[in-house]
DRENDO-1510 file (C-alpha; in Angstrom, 1 decimal, always signed):
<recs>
REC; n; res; u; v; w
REC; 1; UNK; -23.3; -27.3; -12.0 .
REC; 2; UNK; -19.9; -25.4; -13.4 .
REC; 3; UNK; -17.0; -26.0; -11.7 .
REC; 4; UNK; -17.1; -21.9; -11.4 .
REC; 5; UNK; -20.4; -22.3; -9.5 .
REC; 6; UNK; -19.4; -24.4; -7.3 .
REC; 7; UNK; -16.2; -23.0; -5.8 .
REC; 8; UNK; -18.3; -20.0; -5.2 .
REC; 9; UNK; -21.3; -22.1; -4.0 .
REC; 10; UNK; -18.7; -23.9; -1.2 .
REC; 11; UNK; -16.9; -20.4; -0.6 .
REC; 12; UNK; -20.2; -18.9; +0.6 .
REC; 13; UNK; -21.2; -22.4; +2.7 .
REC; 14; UNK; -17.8; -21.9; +4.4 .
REC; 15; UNK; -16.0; -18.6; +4.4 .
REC; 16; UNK; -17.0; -15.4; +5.7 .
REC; 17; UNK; -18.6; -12.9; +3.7 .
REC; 18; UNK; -16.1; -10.1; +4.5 .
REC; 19; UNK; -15.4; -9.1; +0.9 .
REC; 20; UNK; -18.3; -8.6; -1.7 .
REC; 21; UNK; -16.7; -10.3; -4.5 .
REC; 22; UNK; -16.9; -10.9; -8.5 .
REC; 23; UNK; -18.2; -13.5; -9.9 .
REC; 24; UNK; -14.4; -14.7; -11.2 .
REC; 25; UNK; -12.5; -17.5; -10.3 .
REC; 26; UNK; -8.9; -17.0; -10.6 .
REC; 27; UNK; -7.0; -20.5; -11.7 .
REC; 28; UNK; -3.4; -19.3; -13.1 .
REC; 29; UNK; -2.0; -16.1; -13.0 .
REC; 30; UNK; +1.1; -14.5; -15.3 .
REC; 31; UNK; +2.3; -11.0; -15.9 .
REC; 32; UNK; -0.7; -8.4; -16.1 .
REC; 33; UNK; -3.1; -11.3; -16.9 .
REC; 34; UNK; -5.4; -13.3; -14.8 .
REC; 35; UNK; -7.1; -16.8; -16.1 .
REC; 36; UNK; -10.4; -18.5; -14.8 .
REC; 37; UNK; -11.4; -21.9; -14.9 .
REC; 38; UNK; -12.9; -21.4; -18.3 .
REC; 39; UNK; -9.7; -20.3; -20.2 .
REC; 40; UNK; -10.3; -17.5; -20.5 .
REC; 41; UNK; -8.0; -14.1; -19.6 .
REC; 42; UNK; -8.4; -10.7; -17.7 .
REC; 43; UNK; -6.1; -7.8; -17.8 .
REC; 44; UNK; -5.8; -7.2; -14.2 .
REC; 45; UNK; -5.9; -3.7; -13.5 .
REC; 46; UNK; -5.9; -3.7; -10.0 .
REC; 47; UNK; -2.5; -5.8; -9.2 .
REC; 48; UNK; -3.7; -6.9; -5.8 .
REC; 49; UNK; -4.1; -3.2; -4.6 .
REC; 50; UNK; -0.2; -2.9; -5.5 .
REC; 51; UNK; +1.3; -6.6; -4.4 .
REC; 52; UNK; +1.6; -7.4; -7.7 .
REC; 53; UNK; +4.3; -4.4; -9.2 .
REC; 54; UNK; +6.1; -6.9; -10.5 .
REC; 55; UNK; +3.6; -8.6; -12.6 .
REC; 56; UNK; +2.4; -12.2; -11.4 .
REC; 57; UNK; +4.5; -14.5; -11.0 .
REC; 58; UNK; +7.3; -12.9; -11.6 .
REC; 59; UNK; +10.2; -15.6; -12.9 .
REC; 60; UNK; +13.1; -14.4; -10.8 .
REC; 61; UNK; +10.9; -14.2; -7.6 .
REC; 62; UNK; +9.6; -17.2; -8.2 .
REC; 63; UNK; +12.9; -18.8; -8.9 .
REC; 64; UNK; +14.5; -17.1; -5.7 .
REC; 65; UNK; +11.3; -19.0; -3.8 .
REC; 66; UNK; +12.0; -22.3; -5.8 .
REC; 67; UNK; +15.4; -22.5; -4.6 .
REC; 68; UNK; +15.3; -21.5; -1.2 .
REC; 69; UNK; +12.8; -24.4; -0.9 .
REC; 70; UNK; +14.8; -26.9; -2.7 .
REC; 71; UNK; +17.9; -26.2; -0.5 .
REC; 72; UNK; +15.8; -26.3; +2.7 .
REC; 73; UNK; +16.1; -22.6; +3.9 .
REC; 74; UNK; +12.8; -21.6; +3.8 .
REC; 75; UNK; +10.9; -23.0; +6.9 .
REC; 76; UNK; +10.2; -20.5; +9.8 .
REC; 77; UNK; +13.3; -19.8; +12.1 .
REC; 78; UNK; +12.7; -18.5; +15.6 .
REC; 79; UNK; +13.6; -15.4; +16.0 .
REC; 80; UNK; +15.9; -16.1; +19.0 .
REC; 81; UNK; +18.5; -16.7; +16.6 .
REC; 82; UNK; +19.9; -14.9; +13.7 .
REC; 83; UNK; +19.8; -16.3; +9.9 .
REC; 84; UNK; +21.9; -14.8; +6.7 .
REC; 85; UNK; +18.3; -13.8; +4.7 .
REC; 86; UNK; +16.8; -12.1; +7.3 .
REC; 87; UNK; +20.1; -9.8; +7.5 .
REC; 88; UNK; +20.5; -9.1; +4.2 .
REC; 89; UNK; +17.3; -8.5; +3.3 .
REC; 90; UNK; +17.1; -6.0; +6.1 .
REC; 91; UNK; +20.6; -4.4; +4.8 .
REC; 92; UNK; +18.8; -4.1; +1.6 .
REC; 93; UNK; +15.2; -2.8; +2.8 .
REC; 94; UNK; +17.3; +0.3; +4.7 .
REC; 95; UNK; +19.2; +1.0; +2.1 .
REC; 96; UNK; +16.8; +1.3; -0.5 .
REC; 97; UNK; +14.9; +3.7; +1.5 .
REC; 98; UNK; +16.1; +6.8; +1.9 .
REC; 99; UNK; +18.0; +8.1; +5.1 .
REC; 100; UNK; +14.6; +9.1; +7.3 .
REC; 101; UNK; +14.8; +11.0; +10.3 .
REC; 102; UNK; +17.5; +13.3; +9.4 .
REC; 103; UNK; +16.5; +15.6; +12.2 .
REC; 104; UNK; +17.5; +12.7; +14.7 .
REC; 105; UNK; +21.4; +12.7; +12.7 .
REC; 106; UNK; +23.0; +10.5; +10.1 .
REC; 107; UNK; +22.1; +6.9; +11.5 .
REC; 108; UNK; +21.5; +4.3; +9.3 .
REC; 109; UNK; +17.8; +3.1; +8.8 .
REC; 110; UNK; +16.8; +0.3; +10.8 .
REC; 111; UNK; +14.0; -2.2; +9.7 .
REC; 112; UNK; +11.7; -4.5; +11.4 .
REC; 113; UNK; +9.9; -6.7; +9.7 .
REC; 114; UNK; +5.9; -8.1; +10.0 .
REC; 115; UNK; +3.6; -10.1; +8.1 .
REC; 116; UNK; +0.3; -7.9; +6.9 .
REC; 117; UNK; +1.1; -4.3; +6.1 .
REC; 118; UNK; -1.4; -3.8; +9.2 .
REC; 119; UNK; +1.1; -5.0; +11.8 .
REC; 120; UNK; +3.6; -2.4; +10.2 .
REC; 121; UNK; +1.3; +0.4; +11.1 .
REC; 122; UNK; +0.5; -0.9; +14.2 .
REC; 123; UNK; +3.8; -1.1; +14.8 .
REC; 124; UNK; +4.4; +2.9; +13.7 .
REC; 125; UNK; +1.6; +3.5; +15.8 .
REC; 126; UNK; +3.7; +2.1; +19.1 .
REC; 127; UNK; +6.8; +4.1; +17.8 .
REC; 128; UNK; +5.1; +7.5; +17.6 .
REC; 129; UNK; +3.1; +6.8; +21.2 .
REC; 130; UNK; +6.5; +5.2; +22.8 .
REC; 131; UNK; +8.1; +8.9; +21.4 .
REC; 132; UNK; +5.9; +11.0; +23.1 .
REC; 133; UNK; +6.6; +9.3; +26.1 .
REC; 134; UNK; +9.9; +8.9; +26.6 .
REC; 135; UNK; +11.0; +11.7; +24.5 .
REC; 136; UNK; +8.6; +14.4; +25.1 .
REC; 137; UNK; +6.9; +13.9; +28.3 .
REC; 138; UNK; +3.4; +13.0; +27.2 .
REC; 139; UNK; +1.9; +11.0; +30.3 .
REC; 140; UNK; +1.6; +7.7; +29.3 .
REC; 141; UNK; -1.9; +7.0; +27.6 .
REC; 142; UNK; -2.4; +10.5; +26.6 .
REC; 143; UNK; -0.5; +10.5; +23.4 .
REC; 144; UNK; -2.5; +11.9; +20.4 .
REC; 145; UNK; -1.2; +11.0; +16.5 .
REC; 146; UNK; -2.8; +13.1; +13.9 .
REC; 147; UNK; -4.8; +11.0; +10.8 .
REC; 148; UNK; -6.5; +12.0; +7.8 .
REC; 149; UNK; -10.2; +11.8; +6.9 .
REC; 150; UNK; -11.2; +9.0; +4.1 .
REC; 151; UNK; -7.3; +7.1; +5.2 .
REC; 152; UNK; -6.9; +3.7; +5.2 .
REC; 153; UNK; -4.3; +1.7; +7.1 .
REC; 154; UNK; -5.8; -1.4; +7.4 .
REC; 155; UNK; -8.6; -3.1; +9.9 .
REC; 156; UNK; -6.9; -4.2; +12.8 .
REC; 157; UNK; -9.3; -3.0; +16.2 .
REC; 158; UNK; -6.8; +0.2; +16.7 .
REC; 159; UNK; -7.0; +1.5; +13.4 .
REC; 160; UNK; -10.2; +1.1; +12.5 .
REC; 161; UNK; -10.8; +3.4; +15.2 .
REC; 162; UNK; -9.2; +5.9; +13.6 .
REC; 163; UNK; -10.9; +5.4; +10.3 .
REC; 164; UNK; -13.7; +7.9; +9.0 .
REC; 165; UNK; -15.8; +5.0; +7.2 .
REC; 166; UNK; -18.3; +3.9; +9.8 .
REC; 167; UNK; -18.4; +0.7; +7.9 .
REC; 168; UNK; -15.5; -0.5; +8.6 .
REC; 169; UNK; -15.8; +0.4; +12.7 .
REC; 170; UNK; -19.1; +0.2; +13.7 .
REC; 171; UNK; -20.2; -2.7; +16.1 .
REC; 172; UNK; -16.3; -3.5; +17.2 .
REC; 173; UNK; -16.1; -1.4; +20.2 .
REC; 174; UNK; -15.0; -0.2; +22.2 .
REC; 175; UNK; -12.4; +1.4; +20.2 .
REC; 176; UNK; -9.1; +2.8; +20.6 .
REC; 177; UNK; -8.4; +6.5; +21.6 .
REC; 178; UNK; -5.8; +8.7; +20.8 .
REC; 179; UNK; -6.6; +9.9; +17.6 .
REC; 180; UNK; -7.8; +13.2; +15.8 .
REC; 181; UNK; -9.0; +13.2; +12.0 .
REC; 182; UNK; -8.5; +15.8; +9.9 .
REC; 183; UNK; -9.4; +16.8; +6.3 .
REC; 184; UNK; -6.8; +15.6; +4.0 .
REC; 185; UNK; -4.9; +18.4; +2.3 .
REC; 186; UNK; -5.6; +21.0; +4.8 .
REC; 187; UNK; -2.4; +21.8; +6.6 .
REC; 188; UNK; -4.4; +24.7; +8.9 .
REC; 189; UNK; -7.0; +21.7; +10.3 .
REC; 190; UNK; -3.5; +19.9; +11.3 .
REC; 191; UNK; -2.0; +22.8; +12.8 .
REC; 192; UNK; -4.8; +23.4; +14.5 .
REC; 193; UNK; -5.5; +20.4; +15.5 .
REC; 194; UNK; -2.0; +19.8; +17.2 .
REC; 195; UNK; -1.8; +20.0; +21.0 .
REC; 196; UNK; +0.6; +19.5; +23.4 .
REC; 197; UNK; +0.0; +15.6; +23.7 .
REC; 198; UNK; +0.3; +15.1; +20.0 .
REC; 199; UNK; +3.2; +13.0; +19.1 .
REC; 200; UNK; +3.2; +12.4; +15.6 .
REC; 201; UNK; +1.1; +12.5; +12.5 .
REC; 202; UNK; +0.4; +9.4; +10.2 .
REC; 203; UNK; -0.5; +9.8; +6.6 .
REC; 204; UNK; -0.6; +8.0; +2.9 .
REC; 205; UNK; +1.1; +10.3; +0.5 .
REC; 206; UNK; -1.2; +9.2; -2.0 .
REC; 207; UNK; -4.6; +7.7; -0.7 .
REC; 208; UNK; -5.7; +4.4; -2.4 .
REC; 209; UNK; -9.2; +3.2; -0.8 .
REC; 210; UNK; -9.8; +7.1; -0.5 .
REC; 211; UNK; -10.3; +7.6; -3.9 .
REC; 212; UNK; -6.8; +7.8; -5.8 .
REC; 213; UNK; -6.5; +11.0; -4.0 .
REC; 214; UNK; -3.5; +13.3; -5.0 .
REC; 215; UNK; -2.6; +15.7; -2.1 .
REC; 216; UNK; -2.5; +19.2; -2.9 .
REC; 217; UNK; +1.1; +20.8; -3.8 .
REC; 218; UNK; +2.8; +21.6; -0.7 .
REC; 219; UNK; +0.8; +19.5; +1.9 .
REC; 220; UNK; +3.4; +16.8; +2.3 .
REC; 221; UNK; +5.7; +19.5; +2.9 .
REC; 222; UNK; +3.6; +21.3; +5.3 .
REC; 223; UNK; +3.6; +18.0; +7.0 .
REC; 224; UNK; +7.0; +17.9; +7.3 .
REC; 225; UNK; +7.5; +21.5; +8.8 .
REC; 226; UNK; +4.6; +20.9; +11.2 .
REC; 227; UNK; +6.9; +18.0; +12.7 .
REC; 228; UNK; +9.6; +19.5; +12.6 .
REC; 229; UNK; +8.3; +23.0; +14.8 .
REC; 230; UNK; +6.1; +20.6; +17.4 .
REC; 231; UNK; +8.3; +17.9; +17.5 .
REC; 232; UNK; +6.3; +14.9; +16.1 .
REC; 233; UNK; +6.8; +11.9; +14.4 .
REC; 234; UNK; +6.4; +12.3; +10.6 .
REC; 235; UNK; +5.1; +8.4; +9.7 .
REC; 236; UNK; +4.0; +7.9; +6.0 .
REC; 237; UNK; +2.2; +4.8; +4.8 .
REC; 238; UNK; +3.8; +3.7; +1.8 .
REC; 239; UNK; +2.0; -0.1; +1.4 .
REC; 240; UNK; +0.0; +0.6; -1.8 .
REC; 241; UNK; +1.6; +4.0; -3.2 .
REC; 242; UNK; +5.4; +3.2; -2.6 .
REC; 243; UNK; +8.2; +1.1; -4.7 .
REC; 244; UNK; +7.5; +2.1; -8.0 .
REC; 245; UNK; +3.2; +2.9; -8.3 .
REC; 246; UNK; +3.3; +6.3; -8.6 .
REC; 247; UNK; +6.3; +6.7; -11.2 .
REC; 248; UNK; +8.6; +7.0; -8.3 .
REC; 249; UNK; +10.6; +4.4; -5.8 .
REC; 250; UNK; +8.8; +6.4; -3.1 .
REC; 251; UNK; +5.5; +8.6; -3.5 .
REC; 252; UNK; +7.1; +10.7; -0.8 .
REC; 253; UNK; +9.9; +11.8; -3.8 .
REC; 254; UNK; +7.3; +13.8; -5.8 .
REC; 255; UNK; +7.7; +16.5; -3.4 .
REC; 256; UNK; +11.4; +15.6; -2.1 .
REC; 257; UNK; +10.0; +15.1; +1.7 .
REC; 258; UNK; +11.3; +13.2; +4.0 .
REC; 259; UNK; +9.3; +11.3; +6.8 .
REC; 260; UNK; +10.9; +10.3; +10.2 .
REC; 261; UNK; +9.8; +6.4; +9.5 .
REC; 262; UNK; +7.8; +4.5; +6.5 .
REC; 263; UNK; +5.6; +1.6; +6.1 .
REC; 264; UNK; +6.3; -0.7; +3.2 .
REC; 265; UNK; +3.9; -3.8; +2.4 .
REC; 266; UNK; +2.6; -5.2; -0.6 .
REC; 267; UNK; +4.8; -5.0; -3.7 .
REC; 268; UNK; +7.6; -5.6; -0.9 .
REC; 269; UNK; +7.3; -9.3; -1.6 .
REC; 270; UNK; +5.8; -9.5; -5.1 .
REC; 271; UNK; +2.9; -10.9; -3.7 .
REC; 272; UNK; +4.2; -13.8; -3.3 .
REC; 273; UNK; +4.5; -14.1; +0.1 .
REC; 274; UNK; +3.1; -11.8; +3.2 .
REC; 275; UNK; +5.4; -9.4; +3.9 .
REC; 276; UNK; +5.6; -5.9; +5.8 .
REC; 277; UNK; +8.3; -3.5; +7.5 .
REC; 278; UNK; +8.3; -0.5; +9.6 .
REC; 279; UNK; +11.7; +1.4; +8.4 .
REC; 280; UNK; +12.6; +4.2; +10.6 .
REC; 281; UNK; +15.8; +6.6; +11.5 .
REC; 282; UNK; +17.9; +4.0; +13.6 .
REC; 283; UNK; +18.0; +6.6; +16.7 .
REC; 284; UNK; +14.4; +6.6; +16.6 .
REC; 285; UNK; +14.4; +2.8; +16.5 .
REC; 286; UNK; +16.9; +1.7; +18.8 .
REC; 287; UNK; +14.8; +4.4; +21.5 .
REC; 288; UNK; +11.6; +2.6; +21.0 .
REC; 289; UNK; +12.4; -1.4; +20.6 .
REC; 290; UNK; +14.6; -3.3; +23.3 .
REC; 291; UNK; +14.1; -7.1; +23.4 .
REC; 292; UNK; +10.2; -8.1; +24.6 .
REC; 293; UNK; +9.2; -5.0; +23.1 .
REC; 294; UNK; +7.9; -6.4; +20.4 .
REC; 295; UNK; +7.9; -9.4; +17.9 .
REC; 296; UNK; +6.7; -11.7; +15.4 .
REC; 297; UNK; +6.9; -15.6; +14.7 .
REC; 298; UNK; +6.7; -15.4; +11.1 .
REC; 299; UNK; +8.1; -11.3; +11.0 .
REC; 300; UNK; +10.9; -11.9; +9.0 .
REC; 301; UNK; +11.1; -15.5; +8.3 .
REC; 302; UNK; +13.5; -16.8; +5.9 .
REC; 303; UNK; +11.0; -17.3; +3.0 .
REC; 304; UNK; +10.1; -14.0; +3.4 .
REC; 305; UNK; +12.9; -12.6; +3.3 .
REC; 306; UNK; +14.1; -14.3; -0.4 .
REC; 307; UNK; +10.9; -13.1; -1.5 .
REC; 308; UNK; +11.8; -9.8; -0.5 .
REC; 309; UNK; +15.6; -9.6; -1.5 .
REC; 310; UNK; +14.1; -10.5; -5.1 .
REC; 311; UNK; +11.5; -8.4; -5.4 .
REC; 312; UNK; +13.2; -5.1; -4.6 .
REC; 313; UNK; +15.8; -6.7; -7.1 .
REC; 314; UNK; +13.5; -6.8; -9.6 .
REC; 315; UNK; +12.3; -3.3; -9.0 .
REC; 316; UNK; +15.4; -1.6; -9.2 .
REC; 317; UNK; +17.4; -3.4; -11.6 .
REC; 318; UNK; +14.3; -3.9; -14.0 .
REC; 319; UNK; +13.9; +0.0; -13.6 .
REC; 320; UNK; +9.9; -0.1; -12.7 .
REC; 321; UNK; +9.8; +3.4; -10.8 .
REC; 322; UNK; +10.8; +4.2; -14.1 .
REC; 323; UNK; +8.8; +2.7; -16.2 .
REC; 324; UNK; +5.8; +3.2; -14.2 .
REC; 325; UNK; +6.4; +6.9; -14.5 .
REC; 326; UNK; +6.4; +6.3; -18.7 .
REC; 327; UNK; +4.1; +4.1; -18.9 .
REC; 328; UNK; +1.7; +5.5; -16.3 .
REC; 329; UNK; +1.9; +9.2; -18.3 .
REC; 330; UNK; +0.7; +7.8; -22.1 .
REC; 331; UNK; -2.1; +5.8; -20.2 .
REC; 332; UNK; -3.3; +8.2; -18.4 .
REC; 333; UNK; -3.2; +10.3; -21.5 .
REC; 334; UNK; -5.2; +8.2; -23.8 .
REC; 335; UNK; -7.7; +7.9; -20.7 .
REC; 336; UNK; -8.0; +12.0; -20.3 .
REC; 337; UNK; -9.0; +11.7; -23.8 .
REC; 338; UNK; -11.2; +9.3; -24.0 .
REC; 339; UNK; -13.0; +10.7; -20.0 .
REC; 340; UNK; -13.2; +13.9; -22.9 .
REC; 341; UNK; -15.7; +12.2; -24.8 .
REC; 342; UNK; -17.6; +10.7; -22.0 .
REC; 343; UNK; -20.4; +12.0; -20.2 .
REC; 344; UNK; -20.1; +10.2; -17.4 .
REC; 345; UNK; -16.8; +10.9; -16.0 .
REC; 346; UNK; -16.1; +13.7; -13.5 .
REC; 347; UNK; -12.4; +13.6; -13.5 .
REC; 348; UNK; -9.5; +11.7; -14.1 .
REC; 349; UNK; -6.7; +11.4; -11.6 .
REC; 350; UNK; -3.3; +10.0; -10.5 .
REC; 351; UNK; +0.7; +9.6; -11.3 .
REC; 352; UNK; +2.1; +6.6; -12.4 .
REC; 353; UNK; +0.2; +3.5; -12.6 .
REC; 354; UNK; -1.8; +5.2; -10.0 .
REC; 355; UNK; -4.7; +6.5; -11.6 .
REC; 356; UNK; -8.5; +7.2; -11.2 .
REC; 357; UNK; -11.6; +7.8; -12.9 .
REC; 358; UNK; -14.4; +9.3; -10.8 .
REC; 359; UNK; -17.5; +8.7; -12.0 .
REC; 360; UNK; -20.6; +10.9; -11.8 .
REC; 361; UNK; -22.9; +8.5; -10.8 .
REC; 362; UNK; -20.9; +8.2; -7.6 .
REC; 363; UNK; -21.2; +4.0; -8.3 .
REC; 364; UNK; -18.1; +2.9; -10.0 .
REC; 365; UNK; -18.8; -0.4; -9.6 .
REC; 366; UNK; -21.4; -0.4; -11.9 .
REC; 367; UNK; -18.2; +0.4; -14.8 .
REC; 368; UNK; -16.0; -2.4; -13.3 .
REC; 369; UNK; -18.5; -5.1; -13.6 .
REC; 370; UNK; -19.3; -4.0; -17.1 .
REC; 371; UNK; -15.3; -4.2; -17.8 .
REC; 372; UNK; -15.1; -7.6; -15.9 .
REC; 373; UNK; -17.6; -8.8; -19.1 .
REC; 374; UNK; -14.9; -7.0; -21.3 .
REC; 375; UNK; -12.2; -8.8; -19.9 .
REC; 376; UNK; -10.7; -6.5; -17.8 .
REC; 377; UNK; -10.3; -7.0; -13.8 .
REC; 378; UNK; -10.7; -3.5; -12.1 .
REC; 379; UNK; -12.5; -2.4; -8.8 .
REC; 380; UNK; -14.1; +0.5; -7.5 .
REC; 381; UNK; -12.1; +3.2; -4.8 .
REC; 382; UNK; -14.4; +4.8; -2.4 .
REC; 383; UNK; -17.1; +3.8; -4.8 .
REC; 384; UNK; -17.5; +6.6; -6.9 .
REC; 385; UNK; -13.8; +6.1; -8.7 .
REC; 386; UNK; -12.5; +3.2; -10.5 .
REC; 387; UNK; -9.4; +2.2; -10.1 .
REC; 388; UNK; -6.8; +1.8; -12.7 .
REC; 389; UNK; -3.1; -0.1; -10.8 .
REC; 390; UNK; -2.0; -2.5; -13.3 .
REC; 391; UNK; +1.3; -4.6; -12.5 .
REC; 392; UNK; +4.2; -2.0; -13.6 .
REC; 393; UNK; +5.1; -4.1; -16.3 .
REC; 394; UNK; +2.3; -4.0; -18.4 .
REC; 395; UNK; +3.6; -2.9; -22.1 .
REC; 396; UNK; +2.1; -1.3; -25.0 .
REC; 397; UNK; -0.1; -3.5; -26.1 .
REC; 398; UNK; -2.0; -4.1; -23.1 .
REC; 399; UNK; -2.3; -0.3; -22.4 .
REC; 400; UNK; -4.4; -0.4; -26.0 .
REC; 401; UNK; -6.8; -3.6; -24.9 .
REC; 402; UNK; -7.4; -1.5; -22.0 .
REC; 403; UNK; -8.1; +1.7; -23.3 .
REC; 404; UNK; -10.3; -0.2; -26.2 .
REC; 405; UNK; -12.3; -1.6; -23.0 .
REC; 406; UNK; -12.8; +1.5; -21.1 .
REC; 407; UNK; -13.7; +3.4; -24.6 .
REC; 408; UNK; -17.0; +0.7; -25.0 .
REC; 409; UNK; -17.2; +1.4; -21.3 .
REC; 410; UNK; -17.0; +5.4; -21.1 .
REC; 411; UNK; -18.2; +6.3; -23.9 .
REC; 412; UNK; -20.2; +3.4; -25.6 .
</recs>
């Protein structure tokens, strides 16, 4: 028997079968390119559904890591006490956001910190209810937030509740209430939709597991106005479409609105290490979380926090956003052109590395295995469009093995 075999042989005797996986076993990663046990290489196209912005293994994360545990602050801290990484990485995290909230006045963002990007919505999730409450009245437990049909925010209990794929919800009730779904992109279902026990509205800018969904021009805005007349707060969730996919920092930027708090996850670490934070106005933070209001063992842990001090160095100073947005516009370019001679492709969507190819068939699966053969790692987004997220740093050369792939793929 391979040795390929049987890791996935003892993964199926012993872990559950939550994730329908590739046959691929993943021994080394570097940059945009994944390496099985055989030798041989992968383009990865999908970056860890964002994690990896950076590129794997990134050498200056890695070498922040690498210290910190050579010089022995690394190890888990309790939170009872304070410690110089978790404050400056919160300094940074605020500041590279940009002011939220400014309806509640010029206070400084204020950041907690989680593990999962999951926690960090749950988290927004207690901020909006805790709003409602104290700010506007709403009896306790009646609190409504405002979602989107085809979101996803994780699978935590709560918000699978809210999601509109049965799969991911059915047979783990009872679930939670206080929710209303809404078409995505119609801003007269939200208005309509909004009642006097609604307290905010939570929403992906961009949706990734929805299908690499662009919102229409002027929804985000809508949004924004919508809070602003019924008093609600305005959360977006930023995990896989914020710092740097989409050819901005922010995906919010496209249409210059600004939320009352944000979720960050994912690329916030460089995949190195789990990392997630819930950045709000301060006003709006200080109202909701005293001490015993919440916490986290490992939320904000010094390891972490290197890991996340060097990643959003390496976005900024290495220019990604940037780079994403030039890069992402010449890929998506040569794959408009090559969806042109394909009879099989319905559209092609996306900014930045954020792009989509839905495919007529409805089964884009069926493409990705056939590009896994090609040696390229890509996955399907609400099945019926494959998703194209390389890391941000993937060059010139490895935008034309790609597009040489997806031709054979396409178009034969």
């Amino acid at each position: 028997m391979s040795q390929t075999k049987a890791i996935i042989e003892t993964e199926h005797t012993y872990g559950a079968h939550h994730y329908g996986r590739l046959e691929m076993v993943v021994k080394s990663t570097e940059g945009c390119w994944l390496t099985d046990m055989d030798g041989n290489k992968f383009l990865d196209c999908l970056a860890a559904y964002s994690a990896a912005n950076q590129g794997h293994h990134n050498p200056k994360i890695v070498s922040a890591l690498t210290d910190a545990l050579n010089n022995n602050y690394a190890s888990v801290i309790s939170n009872v006490v304070y410690t110089e990484k978790l404050t400056e990485f919160l300094e940074k995290t605020a500041k590279t956001v940009p002011q939220l909230g400014p309806r509640f006045g010029d206070h400084p963002n204020k950041v907690l910190p989680k593990n999962g990007g999951v926690e960090s919505v749950e988290t927004a999730i207690k901020a909006a209810r805790y709003y409602g409450w104290k700010s506007k009245g709403i009896d306790d437990g009646k609190q409504e937030i405002i979602v989107f049909s085809n979101n996803f925010h994780g699978r935590m209990t709560t918000v699978v509740s809210f999601s509109s794929s049965e799969k991911y919800k059915k047979g783990f009730g009872p679930l939670t209430q206080g929710f209303k779904i809404v078409e995505y992109g119609d801003l007269e279902a939200t208005k309509a939709a909004i009642t006097p026990n609604t307290c905010g509205i939570l929403v992906e800018p961009m949706q990734g597991e929805g299908g690499m969904n662009i919102p229409p021009e002027g929804f985000l805005k809508g949004l924004r106005q919508l809070s602003d007349d019924n008093d609600l707060i305005l959360l977006f969730d930023e995990i896989q479409v914020g710092l740097g996919r989409t050819g901005k920092m922010f995906a919010f930027e496209h249409e210059n609105v600004i939320p009352d708090a944000v979720i960050l996850g994912k690329a916030i670490s460089g995949g190195m290490v789990p990392v997630s934070v819930f950045v709000a106005n301060g006003k709006l933070m200080d109202l909701v979380f005293q001490p015993g209001s919440d916490g986290s063992t490992y939320g904000g842990y010094p390891l972490a926090c290197v890991a996340g001090i060097a990643a959003l160095d390496v976005i900024i100073n290495d220019k990604l956003a940037e780079r994403s947005a030039e890069k992402g516009a010449i890929l998506k370019e040569k794959i408009e052109a090559i969806a042109a001679r394909s009879d099989c492709v319905k559209e092609v969507r996306g900014l930045g590395l954020f792009i989509g190819i839905e495919v007529k068939n409805g089964d884009a699966m069926e493409y990705c295995r056939k590009l896994l053969e090609l040696g390229v790692l890509a996955n399907d987004s609400h099945g019926h469009t494959i998703r194209i997220s390389p890391p941000l740093v993937i060059n010139d050369e490895e935008i034309e093995y790609l597009c040489e792939r997806l031709e054979k793929v396409l178009v034969g």
